[in-house]
C-alpha positions as CSV (number, residue, x, y, z in Angstrom):
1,X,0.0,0.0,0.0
2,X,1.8,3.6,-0.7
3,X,0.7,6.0,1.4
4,X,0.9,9.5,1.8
5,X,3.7,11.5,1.7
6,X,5.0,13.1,5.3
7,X,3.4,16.8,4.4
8,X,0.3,15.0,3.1
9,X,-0.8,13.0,6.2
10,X,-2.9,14.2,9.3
11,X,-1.6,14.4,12.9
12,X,-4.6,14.2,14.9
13,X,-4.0,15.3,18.7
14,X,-6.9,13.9,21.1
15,X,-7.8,16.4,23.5
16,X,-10.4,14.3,25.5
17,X,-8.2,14.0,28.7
18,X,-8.2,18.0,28.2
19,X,-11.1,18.7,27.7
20,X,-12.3,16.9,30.5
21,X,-10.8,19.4,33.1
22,X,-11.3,22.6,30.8
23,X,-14.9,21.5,31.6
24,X,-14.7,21.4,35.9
25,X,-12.4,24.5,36.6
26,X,-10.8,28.1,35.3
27,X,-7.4,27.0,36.1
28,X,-4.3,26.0,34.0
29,X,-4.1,22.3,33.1
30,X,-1.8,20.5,35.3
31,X,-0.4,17.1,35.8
32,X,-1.3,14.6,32.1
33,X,-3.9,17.3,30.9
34,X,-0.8,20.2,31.2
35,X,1.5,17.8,28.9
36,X,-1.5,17.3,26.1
37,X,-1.8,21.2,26.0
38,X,1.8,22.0,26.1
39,X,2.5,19.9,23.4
40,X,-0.5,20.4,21.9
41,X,0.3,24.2,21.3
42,X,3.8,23.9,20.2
43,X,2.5,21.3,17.5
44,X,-0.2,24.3,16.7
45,X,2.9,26.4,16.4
46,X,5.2,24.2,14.3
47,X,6.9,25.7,11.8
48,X,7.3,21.6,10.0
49,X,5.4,20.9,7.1
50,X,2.8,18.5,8.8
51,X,-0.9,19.1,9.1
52,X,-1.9,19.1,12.9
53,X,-5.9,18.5,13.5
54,X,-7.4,17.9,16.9
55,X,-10.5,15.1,17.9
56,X,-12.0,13.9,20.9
57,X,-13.4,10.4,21.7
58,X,-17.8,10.9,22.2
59,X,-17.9,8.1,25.0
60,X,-21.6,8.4,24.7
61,X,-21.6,7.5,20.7
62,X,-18.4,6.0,20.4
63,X,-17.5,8.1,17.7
64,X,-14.4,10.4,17.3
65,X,-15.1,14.6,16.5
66,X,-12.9,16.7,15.0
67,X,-12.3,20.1,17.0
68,X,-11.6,22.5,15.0
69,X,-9.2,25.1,15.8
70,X,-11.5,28.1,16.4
71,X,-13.6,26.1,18.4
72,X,-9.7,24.8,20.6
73,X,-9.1,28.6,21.0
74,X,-12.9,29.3,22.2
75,X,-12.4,26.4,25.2
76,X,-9.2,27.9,26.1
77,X,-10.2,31.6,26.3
78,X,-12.9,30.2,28.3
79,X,-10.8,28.4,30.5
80,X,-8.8,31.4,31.0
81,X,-11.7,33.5,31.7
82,X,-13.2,31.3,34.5
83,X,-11.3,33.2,37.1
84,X,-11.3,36.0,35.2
85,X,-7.8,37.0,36.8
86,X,-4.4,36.7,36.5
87,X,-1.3,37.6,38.2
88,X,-1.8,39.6,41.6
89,X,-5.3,40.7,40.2
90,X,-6.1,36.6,41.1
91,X,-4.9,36.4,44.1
92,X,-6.3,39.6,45.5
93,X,-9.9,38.6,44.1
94,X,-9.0,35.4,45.6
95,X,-8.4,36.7,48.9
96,X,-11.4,39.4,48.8
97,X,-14.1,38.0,47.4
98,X,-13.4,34.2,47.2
99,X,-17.3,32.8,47.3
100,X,-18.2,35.2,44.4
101,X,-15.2,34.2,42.2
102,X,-16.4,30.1,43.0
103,X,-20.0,31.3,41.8
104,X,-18.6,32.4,38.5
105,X,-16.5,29.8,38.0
106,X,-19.4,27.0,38.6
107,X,-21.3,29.2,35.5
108,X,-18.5,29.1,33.5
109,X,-18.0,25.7,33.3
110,X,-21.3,24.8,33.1
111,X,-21.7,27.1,30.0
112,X,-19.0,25.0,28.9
113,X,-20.2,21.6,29.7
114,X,-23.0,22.7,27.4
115,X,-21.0,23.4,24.6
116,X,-19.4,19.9,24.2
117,X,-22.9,18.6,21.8
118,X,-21.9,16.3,20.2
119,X,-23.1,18.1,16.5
120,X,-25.8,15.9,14.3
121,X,-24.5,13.6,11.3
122,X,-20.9,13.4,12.1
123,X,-19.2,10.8,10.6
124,X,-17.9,8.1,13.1
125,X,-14.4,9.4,12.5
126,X,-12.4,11.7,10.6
127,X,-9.3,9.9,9.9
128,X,-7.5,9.2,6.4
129,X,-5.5,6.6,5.1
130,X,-1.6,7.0,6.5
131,X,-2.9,9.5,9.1
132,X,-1.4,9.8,12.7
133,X,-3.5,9.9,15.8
134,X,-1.7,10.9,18.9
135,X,-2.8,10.1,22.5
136,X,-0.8,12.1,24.9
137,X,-3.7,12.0,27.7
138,X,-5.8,9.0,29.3
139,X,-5.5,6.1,26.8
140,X,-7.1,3.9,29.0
141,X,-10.4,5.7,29.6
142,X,-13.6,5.4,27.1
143,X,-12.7,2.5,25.6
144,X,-10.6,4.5,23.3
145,X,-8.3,2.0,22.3
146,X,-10.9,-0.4,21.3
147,X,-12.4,2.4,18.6
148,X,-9.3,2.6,16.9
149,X,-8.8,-1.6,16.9
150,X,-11.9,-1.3,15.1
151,X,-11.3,1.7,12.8
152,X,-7.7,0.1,11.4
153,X,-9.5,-3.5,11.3
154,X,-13.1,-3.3,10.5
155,X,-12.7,-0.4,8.0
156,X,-8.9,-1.0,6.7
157,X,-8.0,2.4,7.4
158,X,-4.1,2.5,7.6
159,X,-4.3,5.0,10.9
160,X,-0.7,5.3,12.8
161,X,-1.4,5.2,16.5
162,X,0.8,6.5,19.1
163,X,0.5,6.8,22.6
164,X,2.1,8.9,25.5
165,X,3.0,6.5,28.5
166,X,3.4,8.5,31.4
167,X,3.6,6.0,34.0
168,X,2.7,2.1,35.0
169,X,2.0,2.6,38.1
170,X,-2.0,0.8,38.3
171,X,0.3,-2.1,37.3
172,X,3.0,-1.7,39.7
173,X,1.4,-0.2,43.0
174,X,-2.3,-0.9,42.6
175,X,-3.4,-0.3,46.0
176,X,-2.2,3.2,45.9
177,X,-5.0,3.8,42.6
178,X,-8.4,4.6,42.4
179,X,-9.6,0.7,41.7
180,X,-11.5,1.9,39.1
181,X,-8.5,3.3,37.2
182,X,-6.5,-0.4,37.9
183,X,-9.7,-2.1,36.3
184,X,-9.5,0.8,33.6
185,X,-5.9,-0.3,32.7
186,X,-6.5,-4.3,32.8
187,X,-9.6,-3.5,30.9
188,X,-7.9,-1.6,28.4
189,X,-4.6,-3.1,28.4
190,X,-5.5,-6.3,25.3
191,X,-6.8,-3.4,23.5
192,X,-3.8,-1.1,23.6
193,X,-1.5,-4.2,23.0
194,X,-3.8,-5.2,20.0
195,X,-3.8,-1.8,18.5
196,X,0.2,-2.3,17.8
197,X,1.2,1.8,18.6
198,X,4.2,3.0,18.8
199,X,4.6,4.1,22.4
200,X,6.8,6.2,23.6
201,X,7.5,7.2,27.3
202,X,8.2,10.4,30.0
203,X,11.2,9.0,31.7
204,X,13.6,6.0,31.3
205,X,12.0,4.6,34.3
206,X,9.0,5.0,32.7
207,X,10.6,2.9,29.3
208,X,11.9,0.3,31.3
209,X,8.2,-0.4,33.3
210,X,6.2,-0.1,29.7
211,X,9.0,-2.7,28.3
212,X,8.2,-5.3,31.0
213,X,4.7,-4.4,32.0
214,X,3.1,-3.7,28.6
215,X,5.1,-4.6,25.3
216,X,7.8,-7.0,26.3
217,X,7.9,-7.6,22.4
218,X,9.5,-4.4,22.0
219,X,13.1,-4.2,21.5
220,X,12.4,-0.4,23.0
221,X,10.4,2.6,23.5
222,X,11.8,5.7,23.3
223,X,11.7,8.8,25.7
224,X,10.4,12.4,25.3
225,X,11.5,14.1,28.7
226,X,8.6,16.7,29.1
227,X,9.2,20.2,29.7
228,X,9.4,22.1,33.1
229,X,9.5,25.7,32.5
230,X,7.4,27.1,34.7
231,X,6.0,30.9,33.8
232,X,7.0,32.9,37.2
233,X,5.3,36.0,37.4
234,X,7.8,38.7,38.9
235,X,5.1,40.9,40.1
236,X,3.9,38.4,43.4
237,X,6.6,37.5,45.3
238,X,4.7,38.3,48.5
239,X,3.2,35.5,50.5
240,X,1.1,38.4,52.1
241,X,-1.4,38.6,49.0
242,X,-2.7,35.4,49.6
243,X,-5.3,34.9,52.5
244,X,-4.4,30.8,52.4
245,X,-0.6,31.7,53.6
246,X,-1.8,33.7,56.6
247,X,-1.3,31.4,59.2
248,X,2.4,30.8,58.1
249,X,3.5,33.7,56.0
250,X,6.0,35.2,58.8
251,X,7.4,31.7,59.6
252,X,10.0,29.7,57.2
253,X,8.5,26.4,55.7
254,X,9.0,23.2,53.5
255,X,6.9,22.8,50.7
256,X,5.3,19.5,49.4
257,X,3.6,20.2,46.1
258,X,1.4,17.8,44.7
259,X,-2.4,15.8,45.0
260,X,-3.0,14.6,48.9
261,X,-2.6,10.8,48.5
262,X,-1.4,7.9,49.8
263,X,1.1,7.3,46.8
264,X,3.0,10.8,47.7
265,X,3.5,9.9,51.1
266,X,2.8,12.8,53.3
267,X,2.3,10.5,56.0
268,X,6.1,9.8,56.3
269,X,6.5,14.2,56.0
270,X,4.3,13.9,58.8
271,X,6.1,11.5,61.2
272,X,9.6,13.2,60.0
273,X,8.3,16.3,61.8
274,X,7.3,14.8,64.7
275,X,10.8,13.4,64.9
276,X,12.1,16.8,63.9
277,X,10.4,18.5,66.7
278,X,12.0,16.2,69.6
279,X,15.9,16.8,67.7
280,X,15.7,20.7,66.4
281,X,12.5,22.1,68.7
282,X,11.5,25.6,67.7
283,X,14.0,25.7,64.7
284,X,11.9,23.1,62.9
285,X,10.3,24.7,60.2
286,X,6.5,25.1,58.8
287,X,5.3,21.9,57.0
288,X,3.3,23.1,54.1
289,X,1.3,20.5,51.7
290,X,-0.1,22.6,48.2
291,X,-2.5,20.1,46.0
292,X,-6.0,19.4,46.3
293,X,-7.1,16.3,48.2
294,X,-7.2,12.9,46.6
295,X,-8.6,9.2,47.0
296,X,-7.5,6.9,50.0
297,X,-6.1,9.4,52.7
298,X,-8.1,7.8,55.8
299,X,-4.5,7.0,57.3
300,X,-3.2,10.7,56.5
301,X,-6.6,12.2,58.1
302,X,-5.8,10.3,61.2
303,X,-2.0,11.7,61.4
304,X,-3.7,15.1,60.9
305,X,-6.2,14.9,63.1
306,X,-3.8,12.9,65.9
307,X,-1.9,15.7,67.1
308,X,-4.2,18.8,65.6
309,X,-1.9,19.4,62.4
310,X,1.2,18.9,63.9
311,X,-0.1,21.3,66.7
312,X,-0.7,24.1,64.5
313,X,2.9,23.4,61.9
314,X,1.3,21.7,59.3
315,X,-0.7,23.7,57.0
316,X,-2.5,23.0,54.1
317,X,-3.1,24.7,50.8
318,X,-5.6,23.5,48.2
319,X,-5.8,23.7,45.0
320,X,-3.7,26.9,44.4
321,X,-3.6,28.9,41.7
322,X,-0.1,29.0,39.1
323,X,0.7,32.7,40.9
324,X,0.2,31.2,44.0
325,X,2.1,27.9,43.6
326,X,4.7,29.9,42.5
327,X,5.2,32.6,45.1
328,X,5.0,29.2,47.6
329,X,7.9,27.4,45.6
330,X,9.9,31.0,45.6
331,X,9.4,31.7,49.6
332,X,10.2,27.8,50.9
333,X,13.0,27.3,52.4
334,X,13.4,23.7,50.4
335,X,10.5,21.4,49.1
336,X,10.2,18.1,50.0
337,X,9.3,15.0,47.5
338,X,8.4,11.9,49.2
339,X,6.0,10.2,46.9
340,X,6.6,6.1,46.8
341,X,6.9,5.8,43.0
342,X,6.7,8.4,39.7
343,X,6.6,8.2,35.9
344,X,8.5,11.3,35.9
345,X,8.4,14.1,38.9
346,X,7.3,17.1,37.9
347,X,7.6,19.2,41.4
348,X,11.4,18.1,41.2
349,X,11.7,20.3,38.4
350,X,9.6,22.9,39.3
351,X,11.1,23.1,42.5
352,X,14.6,23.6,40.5
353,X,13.1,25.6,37.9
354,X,12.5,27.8,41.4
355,X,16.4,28.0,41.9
356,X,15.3,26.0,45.4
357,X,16.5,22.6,46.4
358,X,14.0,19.4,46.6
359,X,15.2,17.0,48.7
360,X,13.2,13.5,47.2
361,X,12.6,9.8,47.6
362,X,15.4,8.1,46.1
363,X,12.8,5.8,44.0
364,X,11.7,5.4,40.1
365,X,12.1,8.3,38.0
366,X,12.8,10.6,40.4
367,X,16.4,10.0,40.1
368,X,16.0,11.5,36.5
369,X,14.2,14.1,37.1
370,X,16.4,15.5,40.5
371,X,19.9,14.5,39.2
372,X,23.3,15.7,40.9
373,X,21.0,19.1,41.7
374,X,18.1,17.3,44.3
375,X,19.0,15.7,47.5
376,X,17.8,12.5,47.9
377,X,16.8,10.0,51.2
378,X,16.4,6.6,51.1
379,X,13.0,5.1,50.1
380,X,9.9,5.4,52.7
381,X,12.8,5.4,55.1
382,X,11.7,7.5,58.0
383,X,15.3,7.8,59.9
384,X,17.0,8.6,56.4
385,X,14.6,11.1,55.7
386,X,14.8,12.8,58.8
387,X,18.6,12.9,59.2
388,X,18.9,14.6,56.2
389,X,16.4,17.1,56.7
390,X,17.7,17.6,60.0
391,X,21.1,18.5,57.9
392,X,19.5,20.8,55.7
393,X,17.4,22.7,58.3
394,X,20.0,23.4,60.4
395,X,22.8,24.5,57.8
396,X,21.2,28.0,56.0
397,X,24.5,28.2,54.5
398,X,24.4,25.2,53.3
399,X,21.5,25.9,51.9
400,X,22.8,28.6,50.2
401,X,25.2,27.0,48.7
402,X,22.6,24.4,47.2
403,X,20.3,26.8,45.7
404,X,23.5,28.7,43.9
405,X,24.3,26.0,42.5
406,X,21.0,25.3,40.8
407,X,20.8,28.8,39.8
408,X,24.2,28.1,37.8
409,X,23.8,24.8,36.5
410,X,20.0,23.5,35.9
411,X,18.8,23.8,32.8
412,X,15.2,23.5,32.3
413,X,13.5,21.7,29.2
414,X,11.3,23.8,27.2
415,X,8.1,22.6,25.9
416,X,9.8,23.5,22.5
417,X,12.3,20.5,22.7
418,X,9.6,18.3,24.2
419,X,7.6,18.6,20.8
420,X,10.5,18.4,18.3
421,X,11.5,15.3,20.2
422,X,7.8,14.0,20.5
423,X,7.6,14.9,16.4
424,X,10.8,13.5,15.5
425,X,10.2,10.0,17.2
426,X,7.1,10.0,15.5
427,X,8.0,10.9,11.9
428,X,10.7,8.0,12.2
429,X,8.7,5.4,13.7
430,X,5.9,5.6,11.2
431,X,8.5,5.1,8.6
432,X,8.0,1.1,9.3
433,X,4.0,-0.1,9.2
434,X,4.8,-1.5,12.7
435,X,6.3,-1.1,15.4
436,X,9.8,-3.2,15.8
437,X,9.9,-6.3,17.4
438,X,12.7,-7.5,19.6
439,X,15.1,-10.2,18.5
440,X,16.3,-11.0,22.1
């Protein structure tokens, strides 16, 4: 079969996954759904002679719908308009008038929910012979991979399909997952295997899980490491303009950034302190967590509630905005990392990306992500973890020296590199009609 030449073919982007949390909040994506629309933008962007289309998957038809580009730009100005600030204008609307700036953002989204109909007569899918689709978000959701089994088989369409791993972790840890997300990904799993994509992965951790876990076939999957920059806004510096840093604004603090679950391990931050408290007394610092609650914190709930929040040194910020996050990461003393197992490790970055150390678990990718720049303890090891905070707390010099040095030598990845490594991958894998097998 000859197909298309490179210029000719169609890279189709899904933008379910994103789409999904334009539609519950006026914030920037973060986490999977802030990878699909950074990469998502640069391909927009891309000066390479490809076309770029987007689609998302119908769950309630089955079908996949082509989003076209004014309608991409309309979701994302609305996104940016549900809280209808930026910079210190958020946070101050934020801190004034925080139940009226909820309300709006409620009718905002459900204004938006509304405008996902699904539109009458589409075809079931857009697609062309020798055309790409690219999953970069939740491949195990909506049956997804099961549509596109039956779109290359059923119909004969010649559709390239590649997907974004991010992690393997319902396969590796699946008490710490939502069990409805570990049936999701056994569920799915024959179908993504059947489908024959060319995968590629987030971290060489991440390769070497997908390798054993998912396509042992493979002789490998490459890596795209994703991009870190993180857009600071020099105007708030100041935890003062935020009413959620009141009760520890005038006190130094560690910073743990990330979604309140058992799989990051606050619970171990937690004991460390109490530790702390008996070795360094009133030195020990503020414990700040910043993320929005998750699944399965019944045993973190008790630790709070056991000793009322650390008697009054454990604080918690949810759900903060990017201006606040920011002016958090830029006032901590150090972050702290502990999570049992990553695909990649975002916060590490962002933490360096801060010119401020992270001192992290010692487990999966997070090696990767830290390098010679993080401090690391030894896995879920409470005594390793609090003798080298102990070291770090009591050494601002130290400290100092630290924080210098990332200043002088980290070098973030832009989102930039991410897609012209991303695009390159793909434009070489799609060479061959398959993915290559191993010989081993």
């Amino acid at each position: 079969m000859t197909l298309p030449d490179e210029k000719h073919r169609t890279w189709w982007f899904d933008i379910t996954t994103l789409l999904k949390q334009l539609s519950h909040r006026g914030e920037r994506p973060k986490g999977i759904t802030r990878v699909v629309f950074e990469l998502l933008n640069q391909a927009l962007i891309s000066d390479e002679e490809i076309i770029v289309k987007m689609v998302r998957f119908d769950e309630r038809t089955g079908n996949f719908v082509e989003i076209t580009k004014p309608e991409y730009e309309r979701w994302i100005a609305h996104n940016a308009k549900a809280g209808n600030f930026t910079g210190r204008a958020e946070a101050i609307a934020r801190k004034r008038l925080p139940t009226a700036v909820k309300i709006m953002e409620r009718l905002q989204s459900r204004r938006f929910e509304r405008s996902l109909t699904v539109r009458n007569n589409e075809p079931a899918h857009p697609f062309g012979e020798g055309d790409i689709y690219i999953c970069l978000g939740a491949w195990w959701h909506l049956n997804l991979m099961a549509g596109l089994r039956a779109i290359r088989e059923k119909e004969n369409v010649d559709l390239r399909i590649v997907v974004l791993i991010h992690d393997c972790i319902p396969l590796l840890l699946p008490n710490m997952c939502l069990d409805k997300v570990v049936i999701a990904w056994n569920k799915q799993l024959h179908d993504l295997r059947a489908a024959s994509p060319i995968l590629v992965a987030n971290s060489q951790n991440t390769s070497r899980d997908a390798l054993d876990l998912i396509r042992p076939d493979l002789d490998r999957i490459p890596v795209v490491r994703m991009g870190d920059q993180f857009k600071i806004d020099a105007n708030i510096c100041s935890l003062d303009d935020f009413s959620e840093t009141d009760a520890f604004s005038a006190r130094p603090y560690v910073l743990i950034v990330g979604t309140i679950e058992a799989r990051k391990n606050h619970v171990l931050a937690i004991r460390a302190w109490r530790e702390l408290k008996g070795r360094i007394g009133s030195a020990m610092p503020e414990l700040v967590f910043a993320g929005s609650w998750g699944w399965n914190t019944n045993e973190l709930r008790h630790e709070v509630a056991a000793d009322n929040y650390l008697d009054g040194h454990l604080h918690i910020v949810e759900a903060p905005s990017d201006a606040l996050l920011s002016t958090l990461y830029l006032n901590a003393i150090f972050t702290l990392y502990p999570s049992h197992y990553e695909g990649w490790g975002l916060p590490v970055r962002e933490s360096l990306c801060h010119g401020r150390i992270c001192l992290t678990a010692r487990n999966s990718a997070l090696p990767e992500a830290g390098g010679n720049l993080a401090q690391y303890f030894e896995n879920n090891d409470l005594k390793s973890l609090v003798d080298t905070l102990e070291g770090l707390i009591s050494n601002p010099a130290r400290r100092r020296r630290l924080n210098e040095r990332i200043e002088r030598e980290f070098q973030p990845i832009d989102w930039r590199s991410s897609w012209e490594d991303l695009a390159r991958h793909i434009q070489t894998s799609t060479d061959s009609p398959e993915p290559i097998a191993s010989t081993r």
